[in-house]
C-alpha positions as CSV (number, residue, x, y, z in Angstrom):
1,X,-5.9,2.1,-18.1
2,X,-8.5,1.4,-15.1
3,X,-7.7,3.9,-12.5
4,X,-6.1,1.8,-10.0
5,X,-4.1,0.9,-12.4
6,X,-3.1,4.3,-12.9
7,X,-2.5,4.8,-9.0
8,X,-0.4,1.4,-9.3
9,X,1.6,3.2,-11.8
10,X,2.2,6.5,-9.6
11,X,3.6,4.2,-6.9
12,X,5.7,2.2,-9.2
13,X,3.8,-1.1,-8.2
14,X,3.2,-3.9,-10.4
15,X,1.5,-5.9,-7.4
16,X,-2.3,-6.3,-8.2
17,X,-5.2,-4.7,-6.3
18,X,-7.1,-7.1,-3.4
19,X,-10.9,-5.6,-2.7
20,X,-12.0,-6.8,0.5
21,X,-14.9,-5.2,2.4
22,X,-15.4,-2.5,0.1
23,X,-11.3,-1.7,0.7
24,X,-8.9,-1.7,-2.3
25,X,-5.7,-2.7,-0.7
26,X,-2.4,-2.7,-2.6
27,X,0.9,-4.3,-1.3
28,X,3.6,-1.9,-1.7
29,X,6.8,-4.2,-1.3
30,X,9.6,-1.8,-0.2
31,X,7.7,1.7,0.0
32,X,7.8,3.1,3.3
33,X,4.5,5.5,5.1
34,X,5.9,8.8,4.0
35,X,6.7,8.0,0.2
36,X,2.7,6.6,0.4
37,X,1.6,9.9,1.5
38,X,3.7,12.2,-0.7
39,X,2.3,9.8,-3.4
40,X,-1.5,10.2,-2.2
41,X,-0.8,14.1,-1.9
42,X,-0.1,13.8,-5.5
43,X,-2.9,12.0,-6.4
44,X,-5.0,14.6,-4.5
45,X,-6.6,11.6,-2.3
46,X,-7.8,12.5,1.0
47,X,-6.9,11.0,4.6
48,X,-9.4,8.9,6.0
49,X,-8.1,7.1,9.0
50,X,-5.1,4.7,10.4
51,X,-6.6,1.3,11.8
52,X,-4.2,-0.1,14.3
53,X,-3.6,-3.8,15.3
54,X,-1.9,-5.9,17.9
55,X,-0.9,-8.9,16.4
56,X,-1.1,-12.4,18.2
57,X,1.8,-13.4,20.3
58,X,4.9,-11.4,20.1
59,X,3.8,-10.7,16.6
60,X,4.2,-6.7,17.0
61,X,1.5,-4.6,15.1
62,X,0.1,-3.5,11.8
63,X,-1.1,0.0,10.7
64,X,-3.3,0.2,8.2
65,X,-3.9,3.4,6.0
66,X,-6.8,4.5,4.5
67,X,-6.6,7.2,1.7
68,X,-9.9,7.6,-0.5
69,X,-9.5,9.0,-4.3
70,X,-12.7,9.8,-6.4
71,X,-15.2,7.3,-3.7
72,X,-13.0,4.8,-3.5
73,X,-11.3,3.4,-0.2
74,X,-7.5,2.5,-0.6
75,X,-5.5,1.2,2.0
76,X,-1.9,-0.1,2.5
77,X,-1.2,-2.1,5.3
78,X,2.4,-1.8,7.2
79,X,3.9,-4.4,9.8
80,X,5.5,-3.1,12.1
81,X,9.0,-5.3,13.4
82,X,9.3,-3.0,16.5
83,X,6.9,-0.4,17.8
84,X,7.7,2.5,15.3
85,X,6.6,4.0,12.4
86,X,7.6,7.4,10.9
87,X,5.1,10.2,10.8
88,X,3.4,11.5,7.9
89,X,1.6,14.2,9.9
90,X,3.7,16.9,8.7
91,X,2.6,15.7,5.3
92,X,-1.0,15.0,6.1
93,X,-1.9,17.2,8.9
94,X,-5.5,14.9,9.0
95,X,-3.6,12.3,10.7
96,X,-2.6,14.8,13.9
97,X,-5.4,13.0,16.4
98,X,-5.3,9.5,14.9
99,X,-1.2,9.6,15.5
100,X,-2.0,10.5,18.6
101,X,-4.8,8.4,19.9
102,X,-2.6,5.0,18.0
103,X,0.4,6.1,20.6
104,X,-1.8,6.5,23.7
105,X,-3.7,3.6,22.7
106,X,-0.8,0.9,21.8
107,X,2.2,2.7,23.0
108,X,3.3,3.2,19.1
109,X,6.1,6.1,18.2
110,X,5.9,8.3,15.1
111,X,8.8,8.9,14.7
112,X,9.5,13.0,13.8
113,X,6.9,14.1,16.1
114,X,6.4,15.5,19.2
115,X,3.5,14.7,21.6
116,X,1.8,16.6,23.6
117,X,0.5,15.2,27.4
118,X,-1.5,12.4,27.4
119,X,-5.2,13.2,26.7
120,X,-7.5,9.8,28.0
121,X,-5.3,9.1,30.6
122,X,-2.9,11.9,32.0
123,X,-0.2,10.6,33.7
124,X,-0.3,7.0,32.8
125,X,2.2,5.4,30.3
126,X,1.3,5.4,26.6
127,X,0.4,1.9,25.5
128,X,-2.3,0.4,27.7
129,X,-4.4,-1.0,25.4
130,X,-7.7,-3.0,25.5
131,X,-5.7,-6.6,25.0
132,X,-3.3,-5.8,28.0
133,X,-6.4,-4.6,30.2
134,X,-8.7,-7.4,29.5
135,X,-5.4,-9.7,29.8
136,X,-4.7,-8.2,32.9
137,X,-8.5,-8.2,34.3
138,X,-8.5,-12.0,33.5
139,X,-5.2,-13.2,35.5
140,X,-6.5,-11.3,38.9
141,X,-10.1,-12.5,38.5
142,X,-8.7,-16.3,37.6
143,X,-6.6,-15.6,41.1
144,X,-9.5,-14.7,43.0
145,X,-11.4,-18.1,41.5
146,X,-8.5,-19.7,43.2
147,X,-8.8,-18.5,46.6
C-alpha cells in the first residue's frame, strides 16, 4: 500500500488522490476541519498553512488546508455555504496567526475561538479584503471619469 493510500485509509476515504502543482489534494466527502486535523495529528503531519478564497459572485469562500507528511504537501479543500468554519487551533496551535489573519482578511469566523483586537487594521471591521477594496477603488474612480 503506497502511502497515500495508507493516509486515504486513516481517513476512511475511498476518493483517489488529485496532484496538482506539486499538491496532493484529497476530497473528503462528509469529513468536517476538526476530524482532518485529529486525523493529521495522528498521522504525525505538520501544519503548513490555510489558503483562503473568495469565490466569484455570491459564491462564498473556500479554505484550503495544507498538512505536509514525510515531504509531501497534502491539502483538503472546504467550501464554505456561509462565512464559518470551526477552529482546529486548539488542535493545531500552528494555525493561531493564519486563523487570525483569514478573519481580519475575509471577515471569516472560527468558530470556538476567541479573537483578540484587530492587528492590521485596529478598529476597522474584520473582512475588508483586497476584492472589496479594489471593487470599491474602481466604482469611485469610474464616478470621477463621469464628472
Amino acid at each position: 500500500m503506497s502511502p497515500l493510500e495508507n493516509i486515504s485509509e486513516k481517513l476512511g476515504t475511498t476518493e483517489p488522490w488529485v496532484e496538482k502543482g506539486g499538491v496532493h489534494w484529497l476530497p473528503l466527502g462528509a469529513m468536517n476541519v476538526r476530524e482532518l486535523a485529529t486525523a493529521m495529528n495522528g498521522l504525525h503531519a505538520r501544519f503548513v498553512t490555510i489558503t483562503a478564497y473568495q469565490l466569484p459572485k455570491e459564491e462564498g469562500f473556500r479554505l484550503e488546508y495544507h498538512w505536509d507528511l514525510d515531504g509531501q504537501l497534502l491539502g483538503f479543500s472546504f467550501p464554505l455555504a456561509d462565512k464559518s468554519i470551526e477552529s482546529i487551533y486548539d488542535l493545531c496551535e500552528a494555525v493561531d496567526w493564519i486563523e487570525r489573519e483569514i478573519h481580519e482578511g475575509f471577515g471569516l469566523d472560527f468558530l470556538g475561538r476567541e479573537y483578540e483586537p484587530l492587528l492590521l487594521r485596529q478598529g476597522e471591521t474584520p473582512g475588508v479584503n483586497l476584492r472589496d477594496a479594489v471593487a470599491a477603488s474602481n466604482a469611485v474612480a469610474a464616478s470621477k471619469e463621469k464628472k
